[in-house]
C-alpha positions as CSV (number, residue, x, y, z in Angstrom):
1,X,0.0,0.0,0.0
2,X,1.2,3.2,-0.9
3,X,1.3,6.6,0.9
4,X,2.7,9.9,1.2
5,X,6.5,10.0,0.5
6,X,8.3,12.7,2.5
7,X,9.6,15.6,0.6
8,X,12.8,15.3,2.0
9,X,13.6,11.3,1.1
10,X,12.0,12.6,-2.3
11,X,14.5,15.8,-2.7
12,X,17.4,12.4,-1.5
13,X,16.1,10.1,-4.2
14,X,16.4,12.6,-6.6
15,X,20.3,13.6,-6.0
16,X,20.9,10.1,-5.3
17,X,20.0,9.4,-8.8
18,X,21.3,13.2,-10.2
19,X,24.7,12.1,-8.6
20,X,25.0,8.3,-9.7
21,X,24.1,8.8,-13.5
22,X,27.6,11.8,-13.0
23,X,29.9,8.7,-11.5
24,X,28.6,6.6,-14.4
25,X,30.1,9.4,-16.7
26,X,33.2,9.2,-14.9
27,X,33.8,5.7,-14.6
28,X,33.1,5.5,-18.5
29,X,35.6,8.3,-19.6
30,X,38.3,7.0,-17.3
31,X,37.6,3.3,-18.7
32,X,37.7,4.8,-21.8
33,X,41.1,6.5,-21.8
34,X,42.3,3.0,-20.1
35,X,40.1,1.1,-22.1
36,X,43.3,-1.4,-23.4
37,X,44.5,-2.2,-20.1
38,X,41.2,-3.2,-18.9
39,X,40.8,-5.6,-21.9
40,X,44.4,-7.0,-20.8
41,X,43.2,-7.6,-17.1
42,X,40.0,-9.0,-18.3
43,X,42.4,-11.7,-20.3
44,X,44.8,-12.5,-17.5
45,X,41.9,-13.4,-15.0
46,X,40.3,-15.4,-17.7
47,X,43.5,-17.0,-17.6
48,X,44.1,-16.8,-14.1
49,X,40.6,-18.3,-13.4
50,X,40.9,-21.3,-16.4
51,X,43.7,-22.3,-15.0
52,X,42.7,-22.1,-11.0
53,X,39.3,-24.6,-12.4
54,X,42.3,-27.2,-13.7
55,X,44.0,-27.3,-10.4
56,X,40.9,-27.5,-8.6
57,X,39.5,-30.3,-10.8
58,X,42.3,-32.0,-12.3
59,X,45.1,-34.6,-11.6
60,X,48.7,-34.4,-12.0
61,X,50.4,-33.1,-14.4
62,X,47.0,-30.9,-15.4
63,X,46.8,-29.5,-12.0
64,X,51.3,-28.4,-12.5
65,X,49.8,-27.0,-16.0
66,X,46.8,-25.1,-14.2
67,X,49.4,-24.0,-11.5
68,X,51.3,-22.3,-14.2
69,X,48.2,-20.9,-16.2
70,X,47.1,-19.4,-12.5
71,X,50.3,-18.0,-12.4
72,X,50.7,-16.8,-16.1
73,X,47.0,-14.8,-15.4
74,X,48.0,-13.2,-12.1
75,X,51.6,-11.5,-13.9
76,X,49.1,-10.2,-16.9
77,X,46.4,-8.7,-14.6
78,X,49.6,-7.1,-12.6
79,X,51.1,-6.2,-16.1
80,X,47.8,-4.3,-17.0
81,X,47.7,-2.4,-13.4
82,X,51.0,-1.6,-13.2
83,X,51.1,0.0,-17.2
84,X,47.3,1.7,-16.3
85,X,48.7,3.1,-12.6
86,X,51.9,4.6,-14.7
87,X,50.4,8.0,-14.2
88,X,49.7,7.1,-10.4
89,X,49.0,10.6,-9.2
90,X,46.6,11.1,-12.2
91,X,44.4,7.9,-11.3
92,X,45.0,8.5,-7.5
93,X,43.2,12.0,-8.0
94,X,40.4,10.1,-10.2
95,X,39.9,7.3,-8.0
96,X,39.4,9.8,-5.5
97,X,36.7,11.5,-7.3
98,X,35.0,8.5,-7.9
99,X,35.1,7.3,-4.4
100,X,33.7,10.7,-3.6
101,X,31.0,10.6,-5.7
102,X,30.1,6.8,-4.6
103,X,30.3,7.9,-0.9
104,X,28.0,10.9,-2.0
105,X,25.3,8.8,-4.2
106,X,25.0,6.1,-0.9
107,X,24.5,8.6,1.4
108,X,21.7,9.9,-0.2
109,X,20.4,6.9,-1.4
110,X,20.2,5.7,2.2
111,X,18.6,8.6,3.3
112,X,16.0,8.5,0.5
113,X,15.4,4.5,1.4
114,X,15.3,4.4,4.9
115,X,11.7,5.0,6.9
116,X,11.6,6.8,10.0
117,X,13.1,4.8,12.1
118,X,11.3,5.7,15.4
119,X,7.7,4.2,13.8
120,X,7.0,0.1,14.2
121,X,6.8,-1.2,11.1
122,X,3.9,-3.0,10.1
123,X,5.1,-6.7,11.4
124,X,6.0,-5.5,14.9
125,X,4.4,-5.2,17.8
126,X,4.6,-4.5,21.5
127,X,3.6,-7.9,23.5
128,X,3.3,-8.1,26.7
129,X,6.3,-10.0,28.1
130,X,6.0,-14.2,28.4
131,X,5.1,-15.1,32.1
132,X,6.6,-18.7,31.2
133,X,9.7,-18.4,28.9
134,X,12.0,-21.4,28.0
135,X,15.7,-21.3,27.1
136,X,17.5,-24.2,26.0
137,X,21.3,-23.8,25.6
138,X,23.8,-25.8,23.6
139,X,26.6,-25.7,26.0
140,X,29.4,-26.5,23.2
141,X,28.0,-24.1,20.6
142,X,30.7,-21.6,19.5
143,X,33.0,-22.7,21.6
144,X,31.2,-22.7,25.1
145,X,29.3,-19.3,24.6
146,X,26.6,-20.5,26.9
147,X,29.3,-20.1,29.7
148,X,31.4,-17.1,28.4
149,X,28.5,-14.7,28.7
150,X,27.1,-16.0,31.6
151,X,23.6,-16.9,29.6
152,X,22.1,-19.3,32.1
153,X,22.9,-17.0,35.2
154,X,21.3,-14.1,33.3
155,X,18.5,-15.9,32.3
156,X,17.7,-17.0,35.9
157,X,17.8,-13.2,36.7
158,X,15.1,-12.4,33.9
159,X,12.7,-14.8,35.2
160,X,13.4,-17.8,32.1
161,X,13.9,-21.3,32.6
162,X,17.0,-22.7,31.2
163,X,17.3,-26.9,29.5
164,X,20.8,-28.1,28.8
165,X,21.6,-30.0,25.9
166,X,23.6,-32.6,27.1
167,X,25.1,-35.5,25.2
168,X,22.4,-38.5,24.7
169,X,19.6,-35.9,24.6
170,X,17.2,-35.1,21.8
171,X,16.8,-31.1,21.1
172,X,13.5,-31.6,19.7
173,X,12.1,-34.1,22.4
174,X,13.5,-31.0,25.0
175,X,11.5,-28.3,23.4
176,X,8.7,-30.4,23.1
177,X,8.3,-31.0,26.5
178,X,8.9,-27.7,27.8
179,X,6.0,-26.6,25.6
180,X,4.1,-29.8,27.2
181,X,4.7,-28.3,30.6
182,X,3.8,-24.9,29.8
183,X,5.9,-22.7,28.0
184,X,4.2,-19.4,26.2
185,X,8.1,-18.6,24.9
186,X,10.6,-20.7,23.3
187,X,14.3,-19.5,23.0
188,X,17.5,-20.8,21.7
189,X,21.2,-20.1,22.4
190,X,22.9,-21.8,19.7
191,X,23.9,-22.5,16.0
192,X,21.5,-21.8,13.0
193,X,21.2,-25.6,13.0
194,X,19.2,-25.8,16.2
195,X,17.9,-22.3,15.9
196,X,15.9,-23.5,12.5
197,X,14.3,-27.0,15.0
198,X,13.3,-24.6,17.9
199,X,11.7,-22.1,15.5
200,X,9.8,-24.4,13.5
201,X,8.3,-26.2,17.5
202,X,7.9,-22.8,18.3
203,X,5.9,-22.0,14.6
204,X,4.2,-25.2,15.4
205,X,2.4,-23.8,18.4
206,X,2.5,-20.3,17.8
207,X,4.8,-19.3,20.1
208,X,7.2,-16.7,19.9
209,X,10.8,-17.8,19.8
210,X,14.1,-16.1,20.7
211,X,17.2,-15.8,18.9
212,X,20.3,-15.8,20.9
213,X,23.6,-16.1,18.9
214,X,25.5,-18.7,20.9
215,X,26.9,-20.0,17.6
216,X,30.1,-20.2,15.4
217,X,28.9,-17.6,13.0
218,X,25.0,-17.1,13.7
219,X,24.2,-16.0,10.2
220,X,20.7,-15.8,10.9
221,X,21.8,-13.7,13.9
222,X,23.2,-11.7,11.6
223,X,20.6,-11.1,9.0
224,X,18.2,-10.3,11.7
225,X,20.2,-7.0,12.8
226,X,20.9,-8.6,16.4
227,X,23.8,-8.3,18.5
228,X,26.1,-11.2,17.5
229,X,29.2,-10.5,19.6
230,X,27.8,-10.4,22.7
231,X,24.3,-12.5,22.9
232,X,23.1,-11.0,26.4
233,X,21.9,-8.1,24.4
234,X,19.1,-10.4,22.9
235,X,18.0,-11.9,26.5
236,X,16.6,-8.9,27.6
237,X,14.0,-9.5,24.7
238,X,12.2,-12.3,27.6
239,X,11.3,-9.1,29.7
240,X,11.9,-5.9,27.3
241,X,10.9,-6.8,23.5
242,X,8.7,-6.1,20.4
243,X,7.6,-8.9,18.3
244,X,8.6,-8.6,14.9
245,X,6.9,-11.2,12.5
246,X,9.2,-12.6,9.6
247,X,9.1,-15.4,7.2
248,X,10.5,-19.2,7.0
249,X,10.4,-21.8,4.6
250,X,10.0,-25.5,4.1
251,X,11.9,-27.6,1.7
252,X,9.4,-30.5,1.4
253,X,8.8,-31.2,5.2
254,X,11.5,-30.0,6.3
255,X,12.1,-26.3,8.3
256,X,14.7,-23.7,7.6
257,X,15.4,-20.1,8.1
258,X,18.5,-19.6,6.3
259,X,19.4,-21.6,3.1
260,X,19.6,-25.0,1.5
261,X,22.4,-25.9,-0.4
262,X,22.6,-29.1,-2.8
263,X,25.2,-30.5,-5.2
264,X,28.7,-30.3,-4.8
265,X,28.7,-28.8,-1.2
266,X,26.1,-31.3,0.0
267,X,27.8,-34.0,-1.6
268,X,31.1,-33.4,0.4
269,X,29.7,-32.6,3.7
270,X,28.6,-36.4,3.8
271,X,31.8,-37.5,3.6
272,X,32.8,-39.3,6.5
273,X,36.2,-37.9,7.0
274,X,35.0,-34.1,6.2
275,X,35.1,-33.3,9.6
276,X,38.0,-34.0,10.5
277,X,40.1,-33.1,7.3
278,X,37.6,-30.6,5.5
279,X,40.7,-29.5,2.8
280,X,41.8,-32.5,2.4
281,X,38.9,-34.1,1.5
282,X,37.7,-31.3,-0.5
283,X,40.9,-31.7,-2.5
284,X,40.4,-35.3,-3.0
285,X,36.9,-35.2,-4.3
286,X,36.8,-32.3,-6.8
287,X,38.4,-33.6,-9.1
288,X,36.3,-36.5,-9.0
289,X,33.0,-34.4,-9.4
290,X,34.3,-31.5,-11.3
291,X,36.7,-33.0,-13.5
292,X,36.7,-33.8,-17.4
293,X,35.6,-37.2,-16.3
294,X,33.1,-36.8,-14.0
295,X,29.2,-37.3,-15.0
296,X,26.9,-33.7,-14.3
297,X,25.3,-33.6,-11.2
298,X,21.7,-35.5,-11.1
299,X,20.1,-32.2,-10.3
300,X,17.4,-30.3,-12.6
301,X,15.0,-27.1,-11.9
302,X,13.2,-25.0,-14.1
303,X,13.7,-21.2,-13.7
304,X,10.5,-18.7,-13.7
305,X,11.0,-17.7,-17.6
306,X,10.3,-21.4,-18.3
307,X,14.1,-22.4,-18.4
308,X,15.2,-25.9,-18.3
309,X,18.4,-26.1,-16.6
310,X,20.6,-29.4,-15.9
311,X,23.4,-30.6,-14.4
312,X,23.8,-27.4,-12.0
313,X,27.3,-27.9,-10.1
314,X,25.8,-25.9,-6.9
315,X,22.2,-24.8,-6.4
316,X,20.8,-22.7,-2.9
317,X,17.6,-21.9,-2.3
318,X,17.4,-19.3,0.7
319,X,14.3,-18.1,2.9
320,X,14.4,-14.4,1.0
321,X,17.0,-13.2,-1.3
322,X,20.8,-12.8,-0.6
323,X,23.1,-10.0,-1.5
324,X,26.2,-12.0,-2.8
325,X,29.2,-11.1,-1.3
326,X,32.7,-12.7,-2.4
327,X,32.0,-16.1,-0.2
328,X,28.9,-17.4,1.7
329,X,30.0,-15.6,4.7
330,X,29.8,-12.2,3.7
331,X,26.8,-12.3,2.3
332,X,23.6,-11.1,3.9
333,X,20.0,-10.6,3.6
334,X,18.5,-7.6,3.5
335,X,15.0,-8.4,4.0
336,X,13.4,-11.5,5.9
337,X,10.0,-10.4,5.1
338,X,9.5,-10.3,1.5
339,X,7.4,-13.5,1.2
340,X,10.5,-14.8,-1.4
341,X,12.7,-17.4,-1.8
342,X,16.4,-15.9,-3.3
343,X,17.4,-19.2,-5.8
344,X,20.9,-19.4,-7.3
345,X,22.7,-21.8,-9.2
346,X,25.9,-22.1,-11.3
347,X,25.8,-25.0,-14.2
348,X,29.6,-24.4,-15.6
349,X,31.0,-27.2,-16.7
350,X,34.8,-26.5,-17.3
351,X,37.8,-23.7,-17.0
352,X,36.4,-21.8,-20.0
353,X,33.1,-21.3,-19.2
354,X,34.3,-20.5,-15.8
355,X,36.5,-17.9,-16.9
356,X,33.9,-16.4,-18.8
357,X,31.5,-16.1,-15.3
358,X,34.3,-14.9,-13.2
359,X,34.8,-12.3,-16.4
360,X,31.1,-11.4,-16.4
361,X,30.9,-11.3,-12.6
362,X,34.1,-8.8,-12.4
363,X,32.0,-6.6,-14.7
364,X,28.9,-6.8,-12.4
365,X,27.1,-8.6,-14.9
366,X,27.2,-12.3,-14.2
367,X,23.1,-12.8,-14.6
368,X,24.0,-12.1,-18.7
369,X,25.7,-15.6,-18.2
370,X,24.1,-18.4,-19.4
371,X,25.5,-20.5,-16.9
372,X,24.4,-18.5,-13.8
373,X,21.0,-18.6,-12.8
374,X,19.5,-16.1,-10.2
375,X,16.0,-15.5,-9.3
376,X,13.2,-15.3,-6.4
377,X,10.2,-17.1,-6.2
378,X,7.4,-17.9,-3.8
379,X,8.2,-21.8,-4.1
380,X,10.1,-23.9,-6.2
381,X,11.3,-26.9,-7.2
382,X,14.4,-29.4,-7.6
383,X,14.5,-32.7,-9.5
384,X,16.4,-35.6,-9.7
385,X,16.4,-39.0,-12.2
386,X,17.7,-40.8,-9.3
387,X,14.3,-40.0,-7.1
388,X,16.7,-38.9,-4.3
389,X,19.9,-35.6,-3.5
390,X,22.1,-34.6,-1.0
391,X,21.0,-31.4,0.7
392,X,22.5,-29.1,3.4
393,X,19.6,-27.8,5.9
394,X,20.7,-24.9,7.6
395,X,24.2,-26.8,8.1
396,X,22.5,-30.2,8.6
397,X,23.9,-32.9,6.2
398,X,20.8,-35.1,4.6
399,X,19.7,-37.2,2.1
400,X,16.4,-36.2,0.2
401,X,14.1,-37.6,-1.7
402,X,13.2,-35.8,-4.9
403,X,11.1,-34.1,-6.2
404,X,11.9,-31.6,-3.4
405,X,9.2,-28.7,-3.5
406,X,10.7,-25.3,-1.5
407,X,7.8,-22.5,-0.2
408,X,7.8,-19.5,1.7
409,X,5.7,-18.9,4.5
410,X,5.3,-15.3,4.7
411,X,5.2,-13.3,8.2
412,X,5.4,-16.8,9.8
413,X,7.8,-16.8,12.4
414,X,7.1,-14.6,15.6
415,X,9.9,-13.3,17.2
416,X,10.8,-11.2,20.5
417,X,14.0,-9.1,19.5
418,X,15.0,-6.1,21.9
419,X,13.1,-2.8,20.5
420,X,16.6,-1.4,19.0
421,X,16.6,-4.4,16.2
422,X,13.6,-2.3,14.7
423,X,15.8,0.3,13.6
424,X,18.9,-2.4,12.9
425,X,16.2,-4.0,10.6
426,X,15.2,-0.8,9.1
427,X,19.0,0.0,7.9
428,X,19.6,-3.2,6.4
429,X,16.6,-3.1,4.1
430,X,17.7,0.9,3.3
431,X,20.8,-0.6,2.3
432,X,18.6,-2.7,-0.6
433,X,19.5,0.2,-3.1
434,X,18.3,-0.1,-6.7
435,X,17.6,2.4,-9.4
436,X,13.9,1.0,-9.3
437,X,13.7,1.8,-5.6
438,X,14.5,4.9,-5.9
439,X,12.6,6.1,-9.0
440,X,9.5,5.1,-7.1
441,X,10.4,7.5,-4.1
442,X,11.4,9.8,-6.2
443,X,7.9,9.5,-7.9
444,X,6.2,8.9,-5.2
445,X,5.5,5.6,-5.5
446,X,7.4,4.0,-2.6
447,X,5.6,1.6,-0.8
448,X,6.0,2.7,3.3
């Protein structure tokens, strides 16, 4: 639903736009006058990137060649900078001007994006506080959080019941029977893992669940705007919260709030001996699954235009869309309430093509490649001949059967967060900046 845009995000969207379409200009006459060099760097990480796919999925002596092609690419790209930086105070002052202007456009765009931050948005709301809230703790999650911060002595302060998770017990059967013995709150210090099976008991009963980041790296933590380096922040939500209403999704049966990953990921993570020797392992079995001898991966999916694509090397289907970063660890969502899946999938299926992603990809334009598939849906769909895939749920290793329908369940997950993570959720979706999104404030035509 639409309504009144400010005049000042308006006048922001506006010189947002006014001073992105000047770096554009920039950027093009500086490429321009450098326009060789940048061909030349493009070659070397084709190169580079060719020859980095043999020594990832080839034997000796293709894996010495790849070495050397690796190499070969790295001295052209440092060829091409070091002939294109010749004139380094020249280019010093330019990147400076462009890092001006970039700083400049963000700021505005951010201030054009973001709502007033003091108003709760439309899936938040004040509760009153649970009377009978349950906390169960993994004591070895992230290396013995639980007891770092103090989390069960806290909790005893703020009125919660605390279950351990000891060795021989069932996490589910635990948050079962606290609900069985009266529990109007359900909370969870630990991984994404066990965060994903509290959530969906806590779903199951419509209950409102708490997130506590007692994990490694508590990416869903993360994406929710909470406090990840010190998790007593998000206790105070038991006593002190607003309920803020986000999706989940289900991959056949099974609950998740972050991602699902299948193909070559999955496969390795059921490795026996991954554990122990992660690199090693992954060493041994790329070339095995990636390499000029290997079969394609059993997986197929159709994409929303009505695409038939086959043999994808890695497919993840998230619980609304990621921002890709450089590796799965920095990248972040900036909504969780969008009512989307975020779907991705790369299908290359040697150096060449994989050069020509990387190429694509440094230019900011990998969805032009055929072999990169990136969408959102509402639900979706994965296929196998075999009837059955390895899947990673939320960091859990499994064996599915296929065909494996993903959904979204919009707004379905109730949460208590402390009445700050309104305005932490705020700034991560103002940080969601597209032309589109701003033509429409501009306009005034933003939804608020």
């Amino acid at each position: 639903m639409s309504s009144a845009v400010p005049a000042r995000r308006r006048v922001a969207a506006g010189a947002a736009l006014a001073i992105l379409g000047l770096l554009i200009a920039v950027v093009v006459v500086f490429l321009w006058r450098n326009g060789a060099y940048v061909v030349i760097g493009l070659a070397g990480l084709g190169v580079a990137v060719a020859g980095a796919w043999w020594v990832v999925t080839e034997g000796m002596p293709r894996r010495a060649v790849g070495s050397v092609g690796m190499l070969a690419g790295l001295v052209i790209i440092g060829l091409a900078l070091t002939r294109a930086l010749h004139e380094a105070d020249r280019v010093a002052l330019r990147l400076v001007v462009v890092l001006g202007l970039l700083a400049l456009a963000m700021a505005a765009a951010r201030a054009a994006l973001v709502h007033d931050i003091h108003r709760i948005t439309p899936t938040a709301r004040e509760p009153r506080p649970p009377v009978r809230p349950v906390l169960l703790c993994n004591p070895w999650s992230g290396g013995g959080k639980v007891e770092k911060f103090g989390l069960v002595e806290l909790a005893s302060r703020l009125g919660v019941e605390t279950v351990m998770l000891d060795h021989g017990l069932d996490l589910e059967q635990l948050a079962r029977d606290a609900v069985a013995r009266g529990a109007d709150c359900l909370g969870m210090a630990g991984g994404d893992g066990s965060q994903a099976l509290v959530a969906s008991i806590a779903v199951e009963h419509d209950l409102p669940f708490v997130c506590i980041s007692a994990g490694t790296r508590n990416h869903f933590a993360l994406d929710l705007g909470l406090d990840r380096d010190d998790p007593r922040q998000t206790m105070y939500a038991f006593r002190d919260a607003v309920e803020r209403r986000i999706d989940y999704a289900t991959a056949g049966e099974r609950f998740f709030v972050n991602n699902v990953s299948l193909g070559i990921y999955a496969t390795i993570v059921q490795e026996d001996g991954y554990r122990d020797a992660k690199v090693d392992t992954t060493k041994m079995l790329l070339p095995e699954m990636l390499g000029r001898r290997s079969e394609p991966f059993d997986l197929q999916f159709t994409t929303p235009d009505g695409t038939q694509v086959e043999g994808a090397f890695l497919v993840q289907v998230s619980n609304n869309p990621y921002v890709l970063g450089a590796s799965p660890d920095t990248s972040q969502r900036r909504h969780l309430d969008s009512g989307c899946l975020g779907v991705f999938a790369v299908s290359t299926k040697t150096g060449a093509e994989a050069a020509r992603l990387l190429a694509l990809s440094a230019l900011g334009q990998r969805r032009r490649s055929p072999y990169w598939h990136e969408f959102t849906a509402e639900a979706f769909e994965i296929r196998s001949r075999s009837g059955k895939a390895f899947a990673g749920i939320d960091g859990e290793a499994i064996e599915v059967e296929t065909p494996l329908r993903f959904r979204s369940h919009p707004l379905g997950l109730r949460l208590l967060v402390p009445a700050g993570n309104l305005e932490a959720a705020e700034r991560r979706r103002a940080r969601d900046v597209s032309v589109k999104r701003l033509l429409a404030v501009l306009t005034g035509h933003a939804p608020d």
